[in-house]
C-alpha positions in Angstrom: -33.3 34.4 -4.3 -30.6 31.7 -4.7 -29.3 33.3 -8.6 -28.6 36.2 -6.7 -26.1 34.0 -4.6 -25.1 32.4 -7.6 -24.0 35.9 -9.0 -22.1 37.0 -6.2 -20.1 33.7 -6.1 -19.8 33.9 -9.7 -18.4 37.8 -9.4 -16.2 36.5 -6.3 -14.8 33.6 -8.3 -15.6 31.2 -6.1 -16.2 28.0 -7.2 -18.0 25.1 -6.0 -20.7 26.8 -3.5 -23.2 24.2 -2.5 -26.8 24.2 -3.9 -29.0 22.0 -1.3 -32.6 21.3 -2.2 -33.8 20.5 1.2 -37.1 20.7 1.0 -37.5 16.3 -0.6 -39.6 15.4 -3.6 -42.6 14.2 -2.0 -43.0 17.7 -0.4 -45.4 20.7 -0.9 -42.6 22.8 -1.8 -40.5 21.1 -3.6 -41.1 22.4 -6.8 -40.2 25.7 -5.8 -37.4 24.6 -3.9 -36.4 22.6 -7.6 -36.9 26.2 -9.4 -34.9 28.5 -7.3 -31.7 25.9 -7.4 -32.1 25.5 -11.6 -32.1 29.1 -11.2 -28.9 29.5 -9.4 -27.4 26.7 -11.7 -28.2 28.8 -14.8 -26.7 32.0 -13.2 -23.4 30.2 -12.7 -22.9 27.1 -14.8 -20.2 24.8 -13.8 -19.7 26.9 -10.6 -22.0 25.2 -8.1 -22.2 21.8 -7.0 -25.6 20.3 -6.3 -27.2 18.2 -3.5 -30.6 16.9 -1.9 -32.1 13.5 -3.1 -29.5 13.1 -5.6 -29.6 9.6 -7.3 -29.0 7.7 -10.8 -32.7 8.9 -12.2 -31.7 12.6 -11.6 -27.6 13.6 -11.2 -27.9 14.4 -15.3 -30.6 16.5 -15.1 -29.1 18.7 -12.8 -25.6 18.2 -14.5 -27.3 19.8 -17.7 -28.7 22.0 -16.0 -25.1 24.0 -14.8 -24.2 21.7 -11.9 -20.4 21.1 -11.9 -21.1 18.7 -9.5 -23.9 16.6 -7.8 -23.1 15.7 -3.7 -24.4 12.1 -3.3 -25.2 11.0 0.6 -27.8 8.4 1.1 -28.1 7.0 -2.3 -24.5 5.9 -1.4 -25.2 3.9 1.5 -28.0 1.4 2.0 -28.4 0.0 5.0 -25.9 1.4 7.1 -23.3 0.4 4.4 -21.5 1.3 1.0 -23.9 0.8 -1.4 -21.1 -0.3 -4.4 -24.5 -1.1 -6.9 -26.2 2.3 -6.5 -22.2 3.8 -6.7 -21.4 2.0 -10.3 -24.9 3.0 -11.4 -24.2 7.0 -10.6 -20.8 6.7 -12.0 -22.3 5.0 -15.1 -24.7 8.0 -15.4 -22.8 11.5 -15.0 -19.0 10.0 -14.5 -16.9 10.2 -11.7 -15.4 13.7 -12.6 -19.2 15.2 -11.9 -19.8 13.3 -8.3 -19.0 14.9 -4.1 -19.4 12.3 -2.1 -21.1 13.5 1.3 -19.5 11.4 3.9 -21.3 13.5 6.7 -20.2 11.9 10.6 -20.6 12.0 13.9 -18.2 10.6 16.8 -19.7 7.6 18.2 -16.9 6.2 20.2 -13.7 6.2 19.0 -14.7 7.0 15.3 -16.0 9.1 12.9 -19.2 7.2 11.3 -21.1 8.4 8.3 -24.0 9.2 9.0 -27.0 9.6 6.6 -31.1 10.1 6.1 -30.6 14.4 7.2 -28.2 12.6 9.6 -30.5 10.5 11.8 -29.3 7.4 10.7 -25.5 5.6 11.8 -23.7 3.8 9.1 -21.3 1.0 9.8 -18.9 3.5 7.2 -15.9 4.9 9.8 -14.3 7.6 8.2 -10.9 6.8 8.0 -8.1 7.0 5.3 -9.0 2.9 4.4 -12.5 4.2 3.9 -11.5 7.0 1.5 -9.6 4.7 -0.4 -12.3 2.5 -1.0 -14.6 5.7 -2.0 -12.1 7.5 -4.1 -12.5 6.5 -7.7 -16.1 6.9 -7.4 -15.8 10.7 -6.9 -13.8 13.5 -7.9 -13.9 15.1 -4.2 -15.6 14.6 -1.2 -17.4 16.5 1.3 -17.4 16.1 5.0 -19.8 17.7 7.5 -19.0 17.2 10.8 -22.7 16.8 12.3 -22.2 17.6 15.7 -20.9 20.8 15.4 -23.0 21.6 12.2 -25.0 25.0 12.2 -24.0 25.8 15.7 -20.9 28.2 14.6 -19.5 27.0 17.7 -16.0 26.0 16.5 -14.6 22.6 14.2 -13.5 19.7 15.1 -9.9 19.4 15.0 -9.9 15.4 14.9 -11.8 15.0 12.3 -10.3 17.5 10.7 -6.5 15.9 11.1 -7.9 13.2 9.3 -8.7 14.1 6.3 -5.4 16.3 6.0 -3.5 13.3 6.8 -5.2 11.5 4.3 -5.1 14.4 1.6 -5.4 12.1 -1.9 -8.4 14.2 -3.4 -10.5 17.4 -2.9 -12.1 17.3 0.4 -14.0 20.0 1.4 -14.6 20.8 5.9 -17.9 21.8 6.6 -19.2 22.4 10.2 -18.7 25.1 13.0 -16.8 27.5 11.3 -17.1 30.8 12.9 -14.4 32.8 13.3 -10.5 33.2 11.4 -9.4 31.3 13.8 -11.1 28.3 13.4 -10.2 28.7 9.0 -6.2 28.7 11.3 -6.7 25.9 12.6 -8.6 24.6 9.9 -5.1 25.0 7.9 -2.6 23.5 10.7 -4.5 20.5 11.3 -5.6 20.0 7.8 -1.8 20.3 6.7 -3.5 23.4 4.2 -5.2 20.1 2.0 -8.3 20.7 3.4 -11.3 22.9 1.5 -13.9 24.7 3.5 -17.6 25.8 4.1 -19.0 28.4 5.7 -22.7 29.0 6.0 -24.7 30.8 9.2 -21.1 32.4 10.2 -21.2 34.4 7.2 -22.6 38.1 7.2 -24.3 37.1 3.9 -26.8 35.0 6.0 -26.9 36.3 9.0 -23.7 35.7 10.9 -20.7 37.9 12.2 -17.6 36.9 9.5 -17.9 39.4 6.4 -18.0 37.8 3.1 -15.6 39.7 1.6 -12.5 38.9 4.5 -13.3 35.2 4.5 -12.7 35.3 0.3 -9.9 37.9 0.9 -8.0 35.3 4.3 -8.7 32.1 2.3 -7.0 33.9 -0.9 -3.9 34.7 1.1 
């Protein structure tokens, strides 16, 4: 179950895993899917960050409840843009200090574009450094999946990558197509070693071939 996670994170001293309710409110299993994350946030309070449907009504029910922090995607965007209102309201709510920003993109072009809705819908939001500027004080870190390459532990994406190390004001965590030490290498040259990562099917823990214990152990070192 997901406090067993919790645990091992907790024993591992990692902080910051991501909880992701992805089963949405207006489902059959949500409520289940709600239990087993307030579980894991009770196992390890303040060392998991918290995502899924996140908005204004709930971010301080899940901050209570153990989250360090809640990641924020759609509510942040309405209609295809930066939704500055729905921003001010969150901040207002749990503080800036307790909010990732998911600016989850996909190359369309030349650019990076957030992209939101379980990343079906394009924003007119490029990920760039002026674009992280603009974001900043509404967060205390952000979080960027690269969707093409999400899930497929097929290898990262250097470009997007090279951006947010040349940008490298605030925690930003890499998250997409890790699946080897090499790629966590590269990760570190093009991310000038300012850029966080996740790992999720590579790892042994759910099903994939890097072992749990090496990842913690490279990253460390």
């Amino acid at each position: 179950d997901a406090a067993f996670f919790a645990r091992l994170y907790h024993q591992a001293g990692i902080r910051g895993g991501h909880v992701i309710l992805l089963n949405p409110v207006g489902s059959e299993y949500f409520k289940e899917t709600k239990e087993q994350a307030l579980k894991a946030l009770g196992e390890y309070p303040g060392g998991l960050q918290i995502g899924g449907g996140i908005t204004d009504e709930n971010a301080e029910e899940y901050i209570r409840a153990g989250a360090s922090h809640v990641i924020v995607t759609s509510f942040a965007f309405r209609d295809g843009k930066i939704s500055y209102e729905n921003l001010d309201r969150l901040v207002q709510t749990v503080g800036a200090k307790h909010i990732v920003l998911d600016v989850s993109c996909k190359k369309i072009g030349q650019e990076y574009y957030v992209m939101t809705d379980r990343w079906q819908k394009k924003t007119e939001v490029a990920v760039n450094g002026e674009t992280l500027d603009r974001l900043a004080k509404y967060c205390d870190e952000f979080l960027v999946h690269a969707v093409d390459v999400e899930g497929k532990s097929q290898g990262i994406e250097t470009e997007l990558v090279k951006v947010l190390g040349d940008w490298g004001k605030k925690t930003v965590t890499y998250a997409g197509g890790v699946h080897s030490f090499e790629d966590l290498r590269l990760l570190k040259e093009y991310g000038k070693n300012k850029v966080h990562v996740t790992i999720g099917s590579a790892l042994d823990l759910f099903g994939g071939s890097m072992k749990f214990e090496e990842v913690v152990a490279f990253l460390e070192n």
